[in-house]
C-alpha positions in Angstrom: 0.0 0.0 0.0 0.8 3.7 -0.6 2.1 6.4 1.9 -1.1 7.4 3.5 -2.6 10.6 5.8 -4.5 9.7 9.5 -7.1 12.0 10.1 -8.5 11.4 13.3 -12.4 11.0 14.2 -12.9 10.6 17.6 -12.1 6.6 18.8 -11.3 6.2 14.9 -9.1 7.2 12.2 -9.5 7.8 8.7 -6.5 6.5 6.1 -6.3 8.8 3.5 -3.6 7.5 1.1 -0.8 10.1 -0.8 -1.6 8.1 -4.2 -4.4 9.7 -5.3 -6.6 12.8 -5.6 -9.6 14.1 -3.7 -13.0 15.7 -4.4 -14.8 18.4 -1.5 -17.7 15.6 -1.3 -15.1 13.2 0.0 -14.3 10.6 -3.0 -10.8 9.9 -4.4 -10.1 9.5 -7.7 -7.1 7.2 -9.4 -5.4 6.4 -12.4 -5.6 2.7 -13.6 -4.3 0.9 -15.9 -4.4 4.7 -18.1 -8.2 5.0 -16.7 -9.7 7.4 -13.6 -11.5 5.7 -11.2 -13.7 7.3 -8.3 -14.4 5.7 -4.9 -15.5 6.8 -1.2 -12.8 8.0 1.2 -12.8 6.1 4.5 -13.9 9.2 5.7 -17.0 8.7 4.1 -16.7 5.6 4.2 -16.8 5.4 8.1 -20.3 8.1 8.3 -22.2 6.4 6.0 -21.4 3.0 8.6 -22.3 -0.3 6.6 -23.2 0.1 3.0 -25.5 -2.2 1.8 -27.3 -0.9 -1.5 -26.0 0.7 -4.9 -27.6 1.8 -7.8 -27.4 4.6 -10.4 -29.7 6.9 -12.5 -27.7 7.7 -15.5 -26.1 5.2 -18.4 -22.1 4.6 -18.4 -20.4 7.1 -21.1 -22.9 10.1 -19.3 -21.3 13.9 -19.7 -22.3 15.0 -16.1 -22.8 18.7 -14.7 -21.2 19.3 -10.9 -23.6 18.1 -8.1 -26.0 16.2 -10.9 -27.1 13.1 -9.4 -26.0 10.0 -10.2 -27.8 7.5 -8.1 -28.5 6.2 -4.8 -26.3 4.6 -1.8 -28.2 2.4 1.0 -26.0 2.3 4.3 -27.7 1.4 7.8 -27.6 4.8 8.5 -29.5 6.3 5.6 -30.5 6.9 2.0 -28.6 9.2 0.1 -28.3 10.7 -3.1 -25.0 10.5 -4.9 -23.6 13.4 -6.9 -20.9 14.3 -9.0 -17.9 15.5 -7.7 -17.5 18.0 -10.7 -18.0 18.5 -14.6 -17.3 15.7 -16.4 -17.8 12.6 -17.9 -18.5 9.2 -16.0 -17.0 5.9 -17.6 -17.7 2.9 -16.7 -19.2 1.6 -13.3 -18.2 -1.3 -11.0 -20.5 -4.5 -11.6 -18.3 -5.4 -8.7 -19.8 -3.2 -6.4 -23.3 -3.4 -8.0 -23.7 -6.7 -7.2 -21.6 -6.8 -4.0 -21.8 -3.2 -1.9 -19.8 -4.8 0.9 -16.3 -4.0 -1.0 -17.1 -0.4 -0.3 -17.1 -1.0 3.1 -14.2 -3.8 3.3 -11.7 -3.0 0.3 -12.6 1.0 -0.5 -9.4 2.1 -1.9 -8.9 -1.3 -4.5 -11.9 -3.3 -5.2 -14.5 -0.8 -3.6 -14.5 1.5 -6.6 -17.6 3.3 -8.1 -17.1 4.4 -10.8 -14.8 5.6 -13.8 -14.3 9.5 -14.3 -12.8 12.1 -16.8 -12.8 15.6 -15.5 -10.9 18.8 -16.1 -11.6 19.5 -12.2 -8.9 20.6 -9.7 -8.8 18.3 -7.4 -6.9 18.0 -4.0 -4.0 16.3 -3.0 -3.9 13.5 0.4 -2.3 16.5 2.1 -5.0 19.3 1.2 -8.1 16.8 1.7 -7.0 16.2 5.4 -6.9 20.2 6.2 -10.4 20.3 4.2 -11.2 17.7 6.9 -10.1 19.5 9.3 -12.0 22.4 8.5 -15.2 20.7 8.4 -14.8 18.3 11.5 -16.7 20.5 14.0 -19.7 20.8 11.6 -19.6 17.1 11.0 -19.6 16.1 14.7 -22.6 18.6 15.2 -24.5 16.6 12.3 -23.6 13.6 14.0 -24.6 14.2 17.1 -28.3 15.8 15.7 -28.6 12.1 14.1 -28.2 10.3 17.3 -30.7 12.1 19.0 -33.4 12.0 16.7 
């Protein structure tokens, strides 16, 4: 495995490896085998809790607008809506994941890919995505918190 970034949340810690680029909405992106891939930090990752469901509303080979949803994500904490991370133009998805979620829970960084991704985006190296973190940890905690009591 890669050099990798700790950023700490509470009793656990997120890995955030050197070897890739990040979005603000808290995927990674890769280059493969001369293809981008996108997955979920462990950041994300570790607030969603156990993800369980996958499934997407536009067709492979889709030109995309920032923040134009893509699909849905099931974890046992909620439902959300899954966006993308900029302008662009998503590839591929992993059947892998579509027919097994678990590896996005298990094996994020590898096998626990979403998607593949073309973009013109700046994105953020390991090093800038953990001060974003840390930027947006109180506000996260607050959230957090607000779910637990409802």
């Amino acid at each position: 495995m890669s050099a990798e970034l700790i950023f700490p949340m509470g009793k656990f810690e997120a890995r955030i490896p050197t070897d890739r680029e990040y979005f603000s909405n808290h995927l990674w992106r890769q280059e493969r085998e001369g293809r981008f891939v996108v997955g979920f930090t462990a950041y994300s990752v570790r607030l969603l809790q156990d993800v369980y469901f996958l499934s997407w509303s536009i067709d492979p080979r889709t030109r995309v607008k920032h923040k134009q949803e893509l699909g849905e994500i099931e974890s046992s904490k909620a439902v959300s809506t899954l966006y993308a991370p900029a302008a662009g133009v998503v590839g591929e998805f992993n059947d892998l994941v579509l027919s097994d979620p678990s590896f996005i829970n298990t094996d994020g960084y590898h096998r626990g890919w979403l998607y593949e991704f073309e973009t013109e985006a700046k994105l953020m190296t390991a090093a800038e995505y953990v001060d974003f973190l840390a930027g947006v940890w109180e506000q996260t905690q607050r959230v957090i918190k607000g779910q637990m009591n409802e």
